[in-house]
C-alpha positions, 0 to 999 in steps of 0.5 A, spaced: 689 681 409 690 674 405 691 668 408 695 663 403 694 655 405 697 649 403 695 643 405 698 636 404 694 629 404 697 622 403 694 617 398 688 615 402 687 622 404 690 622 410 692 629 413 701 631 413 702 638 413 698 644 413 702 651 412 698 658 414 701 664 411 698 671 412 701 678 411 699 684 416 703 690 414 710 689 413 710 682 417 708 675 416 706 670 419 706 663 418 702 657 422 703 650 420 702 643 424 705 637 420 709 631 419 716 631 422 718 625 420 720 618 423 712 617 425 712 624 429 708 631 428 711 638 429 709 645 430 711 652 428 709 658 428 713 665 426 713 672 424 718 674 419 720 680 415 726 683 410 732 685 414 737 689 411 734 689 404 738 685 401 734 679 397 737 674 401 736 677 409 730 675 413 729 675 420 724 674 425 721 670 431 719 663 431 717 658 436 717 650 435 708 651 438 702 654 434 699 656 441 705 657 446 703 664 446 712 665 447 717 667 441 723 662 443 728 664 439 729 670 434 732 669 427 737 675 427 739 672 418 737 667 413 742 667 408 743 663 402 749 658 401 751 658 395 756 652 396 751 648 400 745 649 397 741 651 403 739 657 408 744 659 413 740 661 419 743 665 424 739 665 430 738 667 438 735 664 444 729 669 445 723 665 451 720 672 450 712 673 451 708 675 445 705 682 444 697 681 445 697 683 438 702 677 435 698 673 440 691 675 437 693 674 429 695 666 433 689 665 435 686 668 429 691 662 426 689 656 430 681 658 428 684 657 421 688 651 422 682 648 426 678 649 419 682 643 416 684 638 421 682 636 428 688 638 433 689 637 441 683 638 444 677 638 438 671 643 442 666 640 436 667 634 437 670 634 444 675 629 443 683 630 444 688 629 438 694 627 439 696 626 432 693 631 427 687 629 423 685 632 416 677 634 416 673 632 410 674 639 405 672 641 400 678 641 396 675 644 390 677 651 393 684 649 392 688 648 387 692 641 386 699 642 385 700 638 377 706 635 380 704 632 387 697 629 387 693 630 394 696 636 396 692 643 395 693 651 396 689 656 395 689 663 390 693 667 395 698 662 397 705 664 393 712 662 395 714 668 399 718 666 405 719 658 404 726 660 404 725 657 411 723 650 410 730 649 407 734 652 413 735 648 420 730 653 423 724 648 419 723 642 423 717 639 418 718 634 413 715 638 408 720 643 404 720 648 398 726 647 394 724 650 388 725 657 391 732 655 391 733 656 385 732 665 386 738 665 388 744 661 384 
């Protein structure tokens, strides 16, 4: 069970994004707090997986909170479309609770969000964030991206399910276009 981190920093340190990705069994999970745009920050949280077996077929359930403990919408498809250059998603209103083993690995991922920012209510220093905070890390256990000064991952972090940071279903600003290019 490794779990993949990206960490985004601005110029003076301050924190944009951070992503948390962990594979269990034939299912990902990816937790990420980040910048939204127009000063505002976001959440997502989402469990994903191969559909049909078809390079270009993902789908899974997401929620727009790290800690809702509820799926809002499921992702029946996400498909690459060659004349957009985009991921079409289809999806479905879901407002379903999480099964108590999804809703543990989201607990297990805020713990791990928790190790890099200050977010809503900080236990350690009882204070409340409303706009998330970077903690000071150690970043020599990342490695920095060659062509992005300040932002970081770790070992396990690779580009498997980035494909949804390019669709409608991603509302942060932080996006991977590169892995558009598995499917020209």
């Amino acid at each position: 069970m490794k779990t993949g981190i990206y960490l985004s920093l601005r110029e003076d340190e301050s924190f944009h994004t951070i992503i948390i990705k962990k594979a269990i069994g034939d299912y990902t999970y990816l937790a990420a707090v980040g910048y939204e745009g127009g000063g505002e920050y976001a959440e997502f949280y989402g469990k994903f997986w191969f559909g049909s077996g078809e390079l270009d077929h993902f789908a899974g359930l997401y929620s727009l909170s790290t800690g809702s403990g509820e799926w809002e919408n499921k992702l029946t498809a996400l498909k690459f479309n060659n004349d957009r250059k985009r991921f079409d998603a289809e999806t479905e209103d879901l407002y379903e609770f999480m099964d108590s083993e999804d809703e543990k690995i989201q607990y297990g991922l805020i713990d791990e969000l928790k190790k890099y920012i200050y977010y809503g209510y900080d236990e350690e220093t009882e204070m409340e964030f409303d706009v998330p905070e970077a903690k000071p890390v150690d970043t020599s256990i990342f490695t920095e991206f060659e062509d992005s000064p300040g932002t970081y991952r770790n070992a396990e972090w690779d580009d498997q399910w980035l494909e949804i940071t390019n669709s409608t279903i991603w509302g942060l600003s932080t996006s991977f276009p590169h892995v558009i290019h598995n499917y020209k």
